[in-house]
N, C-alpha and C positions, 0 to 999 in steps of 0.2 A: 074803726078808728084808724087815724095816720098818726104813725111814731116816727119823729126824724132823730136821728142824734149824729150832731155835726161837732164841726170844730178842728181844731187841731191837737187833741190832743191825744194820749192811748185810751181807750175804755170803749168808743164805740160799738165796733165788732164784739168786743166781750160784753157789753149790757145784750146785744142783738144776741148772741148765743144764748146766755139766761135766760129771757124770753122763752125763747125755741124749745129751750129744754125745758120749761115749766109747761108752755104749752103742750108739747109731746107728751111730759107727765102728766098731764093731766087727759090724757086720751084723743086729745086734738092732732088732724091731719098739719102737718106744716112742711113747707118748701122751703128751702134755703137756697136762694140764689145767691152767690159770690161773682161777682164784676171784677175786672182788672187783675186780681189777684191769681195766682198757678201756682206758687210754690205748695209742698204740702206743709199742711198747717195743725196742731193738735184737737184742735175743735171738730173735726170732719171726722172721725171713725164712731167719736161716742154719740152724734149726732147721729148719725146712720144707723149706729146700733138702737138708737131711743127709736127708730122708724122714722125718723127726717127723711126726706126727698131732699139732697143734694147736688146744686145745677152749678158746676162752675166751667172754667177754659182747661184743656186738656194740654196749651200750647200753655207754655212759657214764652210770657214778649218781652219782661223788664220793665223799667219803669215809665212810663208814658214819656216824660221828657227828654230821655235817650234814644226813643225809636224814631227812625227818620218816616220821611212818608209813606214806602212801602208797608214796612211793619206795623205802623198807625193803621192804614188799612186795613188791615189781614184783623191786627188787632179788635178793628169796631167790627169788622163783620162778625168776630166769636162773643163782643159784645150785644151783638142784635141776637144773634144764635140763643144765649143764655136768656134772656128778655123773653122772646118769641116760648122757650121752651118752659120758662117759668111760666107766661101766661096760659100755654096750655094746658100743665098741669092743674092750675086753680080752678079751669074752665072743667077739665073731666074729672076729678079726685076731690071736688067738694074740701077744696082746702080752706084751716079756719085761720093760718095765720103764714103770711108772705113775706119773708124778708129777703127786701133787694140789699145786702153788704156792699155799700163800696159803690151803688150807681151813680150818684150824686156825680163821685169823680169823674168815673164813663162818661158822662151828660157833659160836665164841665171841659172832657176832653175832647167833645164834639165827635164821640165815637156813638150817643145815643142820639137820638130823633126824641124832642123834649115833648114833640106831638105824640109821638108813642107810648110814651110815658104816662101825659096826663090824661090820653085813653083806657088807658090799665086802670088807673087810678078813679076814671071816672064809671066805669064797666064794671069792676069790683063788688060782688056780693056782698051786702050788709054784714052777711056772716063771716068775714072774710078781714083779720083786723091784718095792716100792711105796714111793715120797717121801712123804712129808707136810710141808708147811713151812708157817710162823706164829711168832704170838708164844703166845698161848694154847694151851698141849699139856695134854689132860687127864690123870688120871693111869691110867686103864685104858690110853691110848695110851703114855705113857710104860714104864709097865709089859709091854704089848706089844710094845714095839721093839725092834730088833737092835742099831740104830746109832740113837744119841743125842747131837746136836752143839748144844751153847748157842752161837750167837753173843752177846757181849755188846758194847754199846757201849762205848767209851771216851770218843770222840767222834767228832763228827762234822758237817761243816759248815752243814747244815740246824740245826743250834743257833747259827750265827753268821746265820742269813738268808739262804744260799746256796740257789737253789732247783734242784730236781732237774736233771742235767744229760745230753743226749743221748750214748748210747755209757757210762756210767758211772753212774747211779743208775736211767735208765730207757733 
């Protein structure tokens, strides 16, 4: 089954973690690929400890809108990297459950190959249930999903100048 959960608003990532970790509790192999994102984040050591496969970028780039063309580059090639090294793992480690965090944006920042994607997607073992999280969902994906969850903002305190905070945004 394909799980997207889009939107703009906070929960994404945190429904895709739950996931992970109920899968992992429950004895299942699972990958966590993380896209765009490098800072460290609270979610990644308990994840690893449950026995998650943990695939993200090693580099810090910022945020997509600030890197000029060079660093958009550098950036999609460690976005192809994570892809490429996600799909390997599912292909040798009989993984039961794949989440891409955050490809959506990748995709929408034209750092992924949409053809690469919907090959993953279409290659994918029965056994093998797949996240997608972002704000940009295209509509072939939309239209392919099992489970479709909008987050929306309402608000949220990074609109009052509150900045990300350890244990709860990141």
């Amino acid at each position: 089954m394909i799980h997207v959960y889009t939107g703009d608003g906070k929960g994404k990532t945190t429904a895709a973690v739950g996931l992970a970790v109920r899968a992992a509790g429950s004895g299942r192999k699972v990958v966590f690929a993380q896209f765009i994102k490098s800072m460290p984040s609270g979610e990644l050591v308990p994840l690893e400890k449950l026995g998650v496969t943990v695939i993200r970028s090693r580099t810090r780039f910022g945020f997509t809108f600030q890197m000029d063309a060079a660093t958009k580059e550098l950036c999609g090639n460690e976005q192809r990297r994570i892809l490429d090294d996600a799909a390997s793992a599912v292909r040798e480690q009989g993984i039961a459950l794949l989440v891409l965090d955050e490809v959506l944006d990748a995709l929408g920042a034209a750092m992924l190959d949409e053809d690469i994607l919907r090959d993953l997607i279409r290659t994918l073992s029965q056994d093998c249930e797949l996240v997608l999280t972002g704000r940009p969902v295209p509509d072939w994906l939309a239209e392919a999903a099992d489970y479709h969850s909008h987050v929306k903002k309402i608000k949220h305190p990074f609109d009052r100048g509150v900045k990300a905070r350890d244990g709860i945004e990141r």
